[in-house]
matplotlib code that plots the C-alpha trace (Angstrom):
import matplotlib.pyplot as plt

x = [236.1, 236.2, 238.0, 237.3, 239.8, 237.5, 240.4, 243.9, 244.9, 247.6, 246.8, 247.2, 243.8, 240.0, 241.3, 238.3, 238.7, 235.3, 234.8, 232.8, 232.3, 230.8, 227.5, 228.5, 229.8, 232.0, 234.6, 237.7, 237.9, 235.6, 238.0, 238.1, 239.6, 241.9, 243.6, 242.7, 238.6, 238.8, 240.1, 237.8, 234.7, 235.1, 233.5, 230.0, 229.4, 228.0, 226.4, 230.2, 230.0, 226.5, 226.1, 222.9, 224.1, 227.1, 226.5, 229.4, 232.5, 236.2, 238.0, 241.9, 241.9, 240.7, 242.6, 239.9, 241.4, 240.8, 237.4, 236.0, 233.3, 231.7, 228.7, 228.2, 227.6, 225.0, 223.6, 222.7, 221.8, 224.3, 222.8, 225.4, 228.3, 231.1, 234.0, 237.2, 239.5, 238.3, 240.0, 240.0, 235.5, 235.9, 238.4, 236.2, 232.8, 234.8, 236.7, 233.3, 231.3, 234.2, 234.1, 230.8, 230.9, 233.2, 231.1, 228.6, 230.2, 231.4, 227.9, 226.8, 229.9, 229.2, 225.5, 226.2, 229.1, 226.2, 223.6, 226.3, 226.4, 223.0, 223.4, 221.1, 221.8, 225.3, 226.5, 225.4, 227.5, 228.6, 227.0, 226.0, 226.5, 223.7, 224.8, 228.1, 226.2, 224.7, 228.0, 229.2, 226.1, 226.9, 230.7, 231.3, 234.7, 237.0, 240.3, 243.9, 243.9, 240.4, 239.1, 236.2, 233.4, 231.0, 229.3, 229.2, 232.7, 234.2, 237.1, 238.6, 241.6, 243.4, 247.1, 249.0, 249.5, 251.8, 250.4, 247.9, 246.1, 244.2, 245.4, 245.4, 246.4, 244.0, 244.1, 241.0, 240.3, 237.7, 236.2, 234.6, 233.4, 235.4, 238.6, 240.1, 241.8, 244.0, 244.5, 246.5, 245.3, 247.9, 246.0, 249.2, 252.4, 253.7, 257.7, 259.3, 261.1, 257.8, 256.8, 253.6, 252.9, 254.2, 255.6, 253.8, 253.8, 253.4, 250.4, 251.1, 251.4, 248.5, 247.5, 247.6, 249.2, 247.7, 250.1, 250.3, 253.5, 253.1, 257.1, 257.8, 260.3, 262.5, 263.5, 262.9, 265.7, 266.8, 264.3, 267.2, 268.0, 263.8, 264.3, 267.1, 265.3, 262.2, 264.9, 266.2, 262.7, 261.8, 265.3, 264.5, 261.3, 261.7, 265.0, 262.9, 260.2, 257.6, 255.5, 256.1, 252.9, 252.9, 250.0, 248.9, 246.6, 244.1, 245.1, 248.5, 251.0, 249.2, 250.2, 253.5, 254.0, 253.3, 255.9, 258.5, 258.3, 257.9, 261.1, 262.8, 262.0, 263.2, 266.7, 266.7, 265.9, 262.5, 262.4, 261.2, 259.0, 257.3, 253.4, 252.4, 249.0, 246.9, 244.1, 242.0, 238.9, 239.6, 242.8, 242.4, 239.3, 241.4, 244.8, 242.5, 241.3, 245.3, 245.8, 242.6, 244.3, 247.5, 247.3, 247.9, 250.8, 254.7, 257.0, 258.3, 255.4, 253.9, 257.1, 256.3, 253.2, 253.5, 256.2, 253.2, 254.7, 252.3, 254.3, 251.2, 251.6, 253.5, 253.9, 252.8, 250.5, 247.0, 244.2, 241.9, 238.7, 236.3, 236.6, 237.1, 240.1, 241.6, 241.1, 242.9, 245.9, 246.5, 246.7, 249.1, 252.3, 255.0, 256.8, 254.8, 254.0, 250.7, 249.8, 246.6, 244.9, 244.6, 248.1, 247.7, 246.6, 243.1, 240.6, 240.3, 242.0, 245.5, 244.7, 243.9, 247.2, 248.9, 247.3, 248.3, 252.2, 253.2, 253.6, 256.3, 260.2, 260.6, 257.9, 258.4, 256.2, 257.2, 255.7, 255.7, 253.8, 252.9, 251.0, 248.7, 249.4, 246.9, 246.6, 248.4, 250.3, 252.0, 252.0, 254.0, 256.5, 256.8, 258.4, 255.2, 256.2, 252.9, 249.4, 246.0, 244.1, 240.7, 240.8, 244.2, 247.5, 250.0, 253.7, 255.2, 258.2, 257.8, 261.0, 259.9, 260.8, 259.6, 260.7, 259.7, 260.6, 257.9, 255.6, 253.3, 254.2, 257.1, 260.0, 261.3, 263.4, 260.8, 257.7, 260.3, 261.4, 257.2, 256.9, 259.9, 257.9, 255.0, 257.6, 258.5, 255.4, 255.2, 251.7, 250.6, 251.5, 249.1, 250.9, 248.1, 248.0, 250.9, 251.5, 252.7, 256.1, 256.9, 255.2, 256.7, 260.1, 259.2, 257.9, 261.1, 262.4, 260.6, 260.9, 264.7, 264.9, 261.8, 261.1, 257.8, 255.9, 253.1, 250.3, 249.5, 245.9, 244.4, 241.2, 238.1, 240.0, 238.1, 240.5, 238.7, 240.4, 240.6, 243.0, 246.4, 246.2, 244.6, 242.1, 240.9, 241.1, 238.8, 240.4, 237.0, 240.1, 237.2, 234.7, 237.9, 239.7, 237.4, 239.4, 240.3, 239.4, 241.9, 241.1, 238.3, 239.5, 242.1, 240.0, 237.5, 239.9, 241.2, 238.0, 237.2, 240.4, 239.3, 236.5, 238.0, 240.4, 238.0, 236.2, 239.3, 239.1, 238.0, 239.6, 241.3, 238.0, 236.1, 236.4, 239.7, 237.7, 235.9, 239.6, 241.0, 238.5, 239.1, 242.6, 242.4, 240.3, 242.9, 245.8, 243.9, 244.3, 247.7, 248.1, 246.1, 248.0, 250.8, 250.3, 249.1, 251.9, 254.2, 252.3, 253.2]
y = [119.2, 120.5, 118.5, 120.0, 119.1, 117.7, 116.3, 115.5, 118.7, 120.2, 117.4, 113.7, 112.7, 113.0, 111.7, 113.1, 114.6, 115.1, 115.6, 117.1, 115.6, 113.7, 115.2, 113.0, 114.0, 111.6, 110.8, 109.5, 108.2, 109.2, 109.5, 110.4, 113.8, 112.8, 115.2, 118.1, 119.2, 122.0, 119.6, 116.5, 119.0, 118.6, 115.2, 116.5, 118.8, 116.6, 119.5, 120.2, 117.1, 116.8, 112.8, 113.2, 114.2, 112.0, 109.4, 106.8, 106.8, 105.0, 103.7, 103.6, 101.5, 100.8, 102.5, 104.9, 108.5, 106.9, 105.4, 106.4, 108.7, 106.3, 105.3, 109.3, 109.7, 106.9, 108.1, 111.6, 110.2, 108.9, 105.6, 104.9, 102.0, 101.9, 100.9, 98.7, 95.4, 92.3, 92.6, 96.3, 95.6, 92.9, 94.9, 98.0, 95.8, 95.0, 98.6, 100.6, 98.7, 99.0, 102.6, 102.7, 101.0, 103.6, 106.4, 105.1, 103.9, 107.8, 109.0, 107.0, 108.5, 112.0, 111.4, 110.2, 112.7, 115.6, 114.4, 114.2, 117.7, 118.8, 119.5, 118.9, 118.0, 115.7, 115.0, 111.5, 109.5, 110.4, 106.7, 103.4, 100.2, 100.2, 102.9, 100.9, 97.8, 99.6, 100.8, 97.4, 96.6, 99.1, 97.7, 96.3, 94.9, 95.2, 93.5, 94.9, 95.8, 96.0, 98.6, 99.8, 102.2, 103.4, 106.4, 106.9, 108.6, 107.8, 104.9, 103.9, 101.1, 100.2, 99.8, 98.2, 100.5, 98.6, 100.4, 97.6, 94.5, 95.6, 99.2, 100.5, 103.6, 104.5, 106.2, 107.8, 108.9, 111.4, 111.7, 115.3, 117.6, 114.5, 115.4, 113.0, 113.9, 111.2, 111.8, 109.6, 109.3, 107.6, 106.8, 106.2, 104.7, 101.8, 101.7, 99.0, 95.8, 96.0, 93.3, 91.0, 93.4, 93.5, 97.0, 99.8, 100.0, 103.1, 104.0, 104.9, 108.4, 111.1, 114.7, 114.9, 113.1, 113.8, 112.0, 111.8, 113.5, 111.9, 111.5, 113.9, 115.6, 112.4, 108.9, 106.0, 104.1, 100.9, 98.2, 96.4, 99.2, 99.0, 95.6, 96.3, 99.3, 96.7, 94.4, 97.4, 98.4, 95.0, 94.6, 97.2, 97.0, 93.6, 93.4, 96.2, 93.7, 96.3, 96.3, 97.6, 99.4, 99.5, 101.9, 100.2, 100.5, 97.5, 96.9, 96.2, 97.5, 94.9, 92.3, 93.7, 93.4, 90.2, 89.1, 91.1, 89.4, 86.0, 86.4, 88.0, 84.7, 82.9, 84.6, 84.1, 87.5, 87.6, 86.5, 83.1, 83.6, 87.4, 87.7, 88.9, 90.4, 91.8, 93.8, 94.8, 92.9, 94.3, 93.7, 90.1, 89.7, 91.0, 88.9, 85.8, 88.3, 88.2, 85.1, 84.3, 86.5, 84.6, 86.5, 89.8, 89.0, 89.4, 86.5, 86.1, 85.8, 83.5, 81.2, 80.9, 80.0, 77.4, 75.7, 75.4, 78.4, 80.9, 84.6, 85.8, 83.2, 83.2, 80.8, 83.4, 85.2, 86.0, 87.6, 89.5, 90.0, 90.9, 93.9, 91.8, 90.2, 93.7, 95.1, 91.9, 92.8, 95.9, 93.4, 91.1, 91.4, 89.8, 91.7, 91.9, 93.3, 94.8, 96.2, 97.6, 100.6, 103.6, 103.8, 107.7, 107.0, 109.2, 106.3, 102.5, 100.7, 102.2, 105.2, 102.4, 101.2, 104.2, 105.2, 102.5, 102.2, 105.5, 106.9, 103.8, 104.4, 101.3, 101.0, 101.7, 103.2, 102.1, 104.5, 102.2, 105.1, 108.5, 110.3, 113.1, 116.7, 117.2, 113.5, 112.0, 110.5, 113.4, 115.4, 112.3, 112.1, 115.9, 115.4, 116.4, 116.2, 115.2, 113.7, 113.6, 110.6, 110.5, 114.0, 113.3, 114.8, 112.2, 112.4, 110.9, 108.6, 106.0, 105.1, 106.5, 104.7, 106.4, 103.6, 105.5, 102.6, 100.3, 102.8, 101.8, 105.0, 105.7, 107.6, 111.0, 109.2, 106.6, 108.8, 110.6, 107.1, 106.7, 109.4, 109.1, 106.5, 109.3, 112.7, 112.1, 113.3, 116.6, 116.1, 118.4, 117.4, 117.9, 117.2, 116.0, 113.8, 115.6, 118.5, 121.8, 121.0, 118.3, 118.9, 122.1, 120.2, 117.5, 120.5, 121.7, 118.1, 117.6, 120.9, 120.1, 116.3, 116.7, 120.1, 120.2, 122.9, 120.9, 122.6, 121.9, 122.6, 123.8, 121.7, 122.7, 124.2, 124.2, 123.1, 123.7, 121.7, 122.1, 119.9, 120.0, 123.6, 124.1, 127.3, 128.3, 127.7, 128.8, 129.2, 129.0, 129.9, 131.7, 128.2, 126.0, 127.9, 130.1, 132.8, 132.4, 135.7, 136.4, 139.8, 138.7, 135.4, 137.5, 140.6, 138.3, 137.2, 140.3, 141.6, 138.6, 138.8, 142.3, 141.2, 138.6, 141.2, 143.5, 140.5, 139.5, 143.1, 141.7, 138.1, 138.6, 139.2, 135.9, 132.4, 130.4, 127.5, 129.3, 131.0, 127.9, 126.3, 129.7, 128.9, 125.6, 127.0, 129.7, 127.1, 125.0, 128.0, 128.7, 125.0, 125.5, 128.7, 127.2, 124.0, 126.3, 128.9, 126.0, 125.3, 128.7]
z = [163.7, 167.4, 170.1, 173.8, 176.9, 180.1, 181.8, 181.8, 180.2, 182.1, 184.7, 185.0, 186.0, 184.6, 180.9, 178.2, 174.8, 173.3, 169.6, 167.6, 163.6, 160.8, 162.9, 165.9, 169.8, 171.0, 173.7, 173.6, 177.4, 180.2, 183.7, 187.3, 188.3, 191.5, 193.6, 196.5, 197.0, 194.1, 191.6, 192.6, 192.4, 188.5, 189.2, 189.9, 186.9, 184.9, 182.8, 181.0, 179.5, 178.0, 178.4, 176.6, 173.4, 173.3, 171.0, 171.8, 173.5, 172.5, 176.0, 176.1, 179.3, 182.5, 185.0, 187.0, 185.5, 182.4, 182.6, 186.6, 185.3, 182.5, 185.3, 185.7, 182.0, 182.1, 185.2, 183.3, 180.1, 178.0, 176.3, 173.7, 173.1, 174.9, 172.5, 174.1, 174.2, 175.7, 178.3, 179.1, 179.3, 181.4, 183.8, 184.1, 184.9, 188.4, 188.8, 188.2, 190.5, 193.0, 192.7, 192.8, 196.2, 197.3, 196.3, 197.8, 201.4, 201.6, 201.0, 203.8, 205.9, 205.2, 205.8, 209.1, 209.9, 208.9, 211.1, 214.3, 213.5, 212.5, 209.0, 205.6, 202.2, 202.6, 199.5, 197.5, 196.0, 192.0, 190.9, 192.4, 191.4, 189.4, 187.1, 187.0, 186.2, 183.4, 182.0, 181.7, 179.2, 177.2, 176.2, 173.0, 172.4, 169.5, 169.1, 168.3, 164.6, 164.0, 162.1, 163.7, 162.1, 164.8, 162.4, 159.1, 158.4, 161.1, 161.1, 164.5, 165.0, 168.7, 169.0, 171.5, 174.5, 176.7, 179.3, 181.5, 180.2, 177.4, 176.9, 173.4, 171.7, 168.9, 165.6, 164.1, 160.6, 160.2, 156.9, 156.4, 152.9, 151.0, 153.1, 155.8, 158.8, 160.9, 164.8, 167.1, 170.8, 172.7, 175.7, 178.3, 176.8, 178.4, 179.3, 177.2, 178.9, 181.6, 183.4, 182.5, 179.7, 175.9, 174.7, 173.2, 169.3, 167.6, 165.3, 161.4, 160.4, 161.4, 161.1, 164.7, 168.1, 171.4, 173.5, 176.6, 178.7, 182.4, 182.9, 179.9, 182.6, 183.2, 182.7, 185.2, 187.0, 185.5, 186.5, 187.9, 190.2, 191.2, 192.3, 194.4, 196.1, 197.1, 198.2, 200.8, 201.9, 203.3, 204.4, 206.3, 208.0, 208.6, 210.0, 212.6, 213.2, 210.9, 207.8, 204.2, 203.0, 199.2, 197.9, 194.7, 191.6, 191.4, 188.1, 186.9, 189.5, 192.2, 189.6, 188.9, 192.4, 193.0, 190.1, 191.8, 194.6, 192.9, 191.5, 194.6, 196.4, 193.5, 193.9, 197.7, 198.8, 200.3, 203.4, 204.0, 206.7, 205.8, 204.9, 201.5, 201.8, 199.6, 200.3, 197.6, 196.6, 193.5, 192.7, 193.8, 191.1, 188.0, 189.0, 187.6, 184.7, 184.0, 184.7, 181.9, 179.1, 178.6, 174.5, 176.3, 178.4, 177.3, 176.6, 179.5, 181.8, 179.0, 179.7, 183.6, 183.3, 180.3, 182.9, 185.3, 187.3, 188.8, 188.9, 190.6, 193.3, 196.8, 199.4, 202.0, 199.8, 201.6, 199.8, 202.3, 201.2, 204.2, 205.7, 208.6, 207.0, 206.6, 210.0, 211.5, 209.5, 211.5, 214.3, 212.9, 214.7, 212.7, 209.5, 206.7, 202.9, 202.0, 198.9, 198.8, 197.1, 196.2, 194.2, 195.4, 199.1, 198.4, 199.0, 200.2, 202.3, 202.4, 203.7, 207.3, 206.8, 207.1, 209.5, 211.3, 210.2, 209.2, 212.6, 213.3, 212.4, 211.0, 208.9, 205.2, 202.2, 199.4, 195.9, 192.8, 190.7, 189.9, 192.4, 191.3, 192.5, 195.4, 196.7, 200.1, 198.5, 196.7, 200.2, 201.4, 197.9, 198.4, 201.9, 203.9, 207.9, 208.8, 207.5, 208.1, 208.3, 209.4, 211.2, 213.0, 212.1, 211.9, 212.3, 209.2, 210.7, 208.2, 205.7, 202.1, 198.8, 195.7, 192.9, 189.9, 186.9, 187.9, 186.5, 184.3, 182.6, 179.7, 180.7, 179.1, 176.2, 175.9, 174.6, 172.7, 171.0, 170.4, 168.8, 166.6, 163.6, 163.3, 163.5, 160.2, 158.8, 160.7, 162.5, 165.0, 168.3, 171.0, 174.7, 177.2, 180.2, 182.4, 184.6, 183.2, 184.1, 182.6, 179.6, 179.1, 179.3, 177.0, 174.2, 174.0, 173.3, 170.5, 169.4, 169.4, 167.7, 165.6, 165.0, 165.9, 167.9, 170.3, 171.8, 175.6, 176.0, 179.5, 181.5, 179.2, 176.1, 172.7, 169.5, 165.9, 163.5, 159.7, 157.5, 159.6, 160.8, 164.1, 163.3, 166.9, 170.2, 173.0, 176.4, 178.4, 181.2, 184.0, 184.0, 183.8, 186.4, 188.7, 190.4, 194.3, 196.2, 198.2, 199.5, 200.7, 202.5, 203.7, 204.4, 206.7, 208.7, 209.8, 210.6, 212.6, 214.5, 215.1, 216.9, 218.6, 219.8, 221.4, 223.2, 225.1, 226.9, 229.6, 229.4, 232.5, 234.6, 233.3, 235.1, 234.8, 233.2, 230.3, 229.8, 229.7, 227.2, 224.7, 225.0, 223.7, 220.5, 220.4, 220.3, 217.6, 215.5, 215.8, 214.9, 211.7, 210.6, 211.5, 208.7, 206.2, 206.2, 205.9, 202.5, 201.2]

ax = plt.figure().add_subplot(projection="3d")
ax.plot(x, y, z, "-o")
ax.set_aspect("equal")
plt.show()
């Protein structure tokens, strides 16, 4: 058996294991890489993934790092079934055409921005709606429990993830030469005591655990704390007369949102008077997909609604739509809440509310997950002084709140609690879904309790498998990570400073205007060097 890392392998984003067995190529997960240019360029090689010869694929959930590049497997050739919960098929028929949208309103924005300046071949978009339409045909649901056989040898059964609405962890059992092999893919763990959802439960024993690591370097705040640190952000901007911009997934933290500040009201301590809005056709089409599976939601949020309470629901509450509706929001001039997406500020409509807020010192941003090395909204978690939005640097004035515990995401001692049922055994565990850091951190953990040495693969790594031993591995380390020539970036540049030095021998003699006009270009420069030696 051979399992290959695409994504989420040192990383948080772009979540696909292929495997190789029983004759069959399969995914487990097919996601979206999300961070800086290099790392996002991983989305348009569709040649490392194959999609022809992949005969089905087994989705954890819905979140876009999860299942974003599904549409650019069928758009190359992939034809098989899609394997999921009810709910997590029904949420990705409305997030895959939304992304498709997405790709394919910045196709249209790059083709223009190429022909204002005379270029060929923009980029297209990586799938249209179409493709995404097509994805959605190909889902077949299983429920909870289910043992599902989708080739001969091959046994497959989801687990409750606690993670979003229909996530599940699955186990596999692998049946090869009369021998069977167990491997648990955790998908992303839920943190217990979460809103909306119900907890996490741990699969029975296997060979091997890929689990994921995404907070594998710390624990979350006690939700308690959380809701008092909400409380104080629109405190804040609203005793200032400004808005609190809330950078949301679609999908489960909109909705945990929206709870929040249900019960804040009910305790007195959201302002009467202050406009919820959010913005996100998306996220406003799967709050009635929640709303519709009542099975899926924990006790709690069961009780509100049997009592004919609505925790989704607030006086105030608008739902913009239109792109209309979401421009005149920027003009509203009262305090006000918006939650919108991208939870990482890298596409949609959030990235127009910053830029109209985060410039204004009593504005707040208010982080309610993890933001992916390389996005804005990591720059702005990382203390970044400035932004750019749209081609303009922006100062960032705005109050920052980064309220880890309403991740969606286990904490350090949580994924170590998952893991305890299975450790028992002694299976192989394989740390995935997490930066280097943190997983690093979390290895020795386990290492400590459990006495178990994980593995933490890199992007593109090759695992052969026999029995419970692990018999090779195959860096593919040059394709996965292509090296950065810096003597030659650096070497140009010093030659073309050369040149530009001997040009200005005779500066002095030229007009004042065209002296003036190099000096602008000159300044722009020093701007730019400026920003990147800051980065170093």
């Amino acid at each position: 058996m051979r399992v290959q890392f695409l994504g989420a392998a040192q990383t948080v984003t772009g979540s696909c294991f292929v495997i190789e067995a029983c004759g069959r190529r399969f995914c487990i997960d097919c996601g979206m890489h999300q961070g800086n240019k290099a790392i996002e360029k991983r989305n348009r090689d569709a040649s490392i993934y194959s999609p022809e010869t992949i005969d089905f694929v087994l989705l954890t959930h819905a979140h876009i790092d999860h299942s974003g590049l599904l549409p650019m497997l069928v758009k190359n050739g992939f034809k098989g079934d899609i394997y999921c919960t009810q709910a997590t098929g029904e949420l990705i028929s409305i997030m895959l055409e939304d992304s498709a949208h997405i790709q394919e309103m910045e196709a249209l924005y790059e083709a223009k921005k190429y022909s204002r300046r005379g270029l060929k071949n923009p980029p297209a978009a990586l799938y249209t709606t179409d493709d995404a339409k097509k994805t959605a045909q190909l889902v077949q649901t299983v429920s909870l429990g289910e043992e599902l056989r989708p080739a001969p040898g091959i046994r497959a059964v989801f687990y409750e993830a606690g993670h979003i609405l229909g996530s599940g962890s699955i186990r596999l059992e692998v049946e090869e030469d009369g021998k069977v092999t167990s491997l648990i893919f955790s998908g992303d763990i839920g943190r217990p005591q979460a809103l909306i959802v119900r907890d996490a439960e741990t699969p029975p024993a296997a060979d091997y655990v890929f689990m994921e690591s995404t907070y594998g370097d710390r624990n979350h705040k006690d939700a308690r704390m959380s809701t008092e640190e909400l409380a104080k952000a629109i405190a804040y901007s609203y005793a200032r007369g400004e808005k609190v911009i809330i950078p949301a997934f679609a999908i489960e933290r909109t909705q945990e949102m929206l709870y929040c500040l249900h019960e804040l009201r009910k305790e007195g301590r959201l302002p009467q008077d202050i406009a919820v809005f959010v913005d996100s056709p998306l996220a406003i089409r799967a709050t009635e997909i929640f709303r519709h599976h009542r099975e899926l939601l924990d006790e709690n949020a069961i009780a509100l609604l049997n009592q004919g309470e609505d925790p989704f629901e607030l006086p105030n509450l608008h739902y913009t739509l239109t792109r209309e509706e979401s421009e005149a929001i920027n003009s509203y001039d009262k305090p006000a809440i918006i939650i919108s997406a991208s939870g990482m500020c890298n596409a949609g409509r959030i990235k127009h509310h910053l830029k109209h807020n985060i410039w204004r010192p009593g504005a707040s941003i208010v982080f309610v997950g993890y933001q992916a090395a390389g996005t804005p909204g990591r720059l702005l978690v990382d203390g970044a002084k400035k932004l750019t939005l749209f081609g303009e640097d922006m100062e960032v004035r705005a109050k920052l709140y980064c309220i880890n515990s309403f991740s969606a995401h286990a904490g350090q001692t949580q994924l170590l609690d998952w893991l305890a049922p299975v450790a028992y055994s002694k299976p192989q565990v394989v740390l995935v879904h997490g930066e280097l850091k943190a997983q690093t951190m979390l290895a020795g953990l386990i290492k400590e309790r459990y006495g178990l040495e994980p593995i933490i693969p890199a992007y593109m790594e090759e695992m052969t498998l026999q029995g419970r031993s692990v018999e090779q591995i195959e860096l593919n380390t040059g394709k996965a990570y292509p090296k950065v020539n810096w003597d030659f970036l650096t070497g140009e540049l010093e030659r073309k400073w050369d040149l530009f030095k001997d040009r200005l021998a005779d500066i002095d003699q030229r007009p004042w205007e065209e002296q003036t006009t190099l000096q602008e270009a000159l300044a722009k420069m020093d701007y730019a060097m400026t920003r990147l030696l800051s980065k170093l």
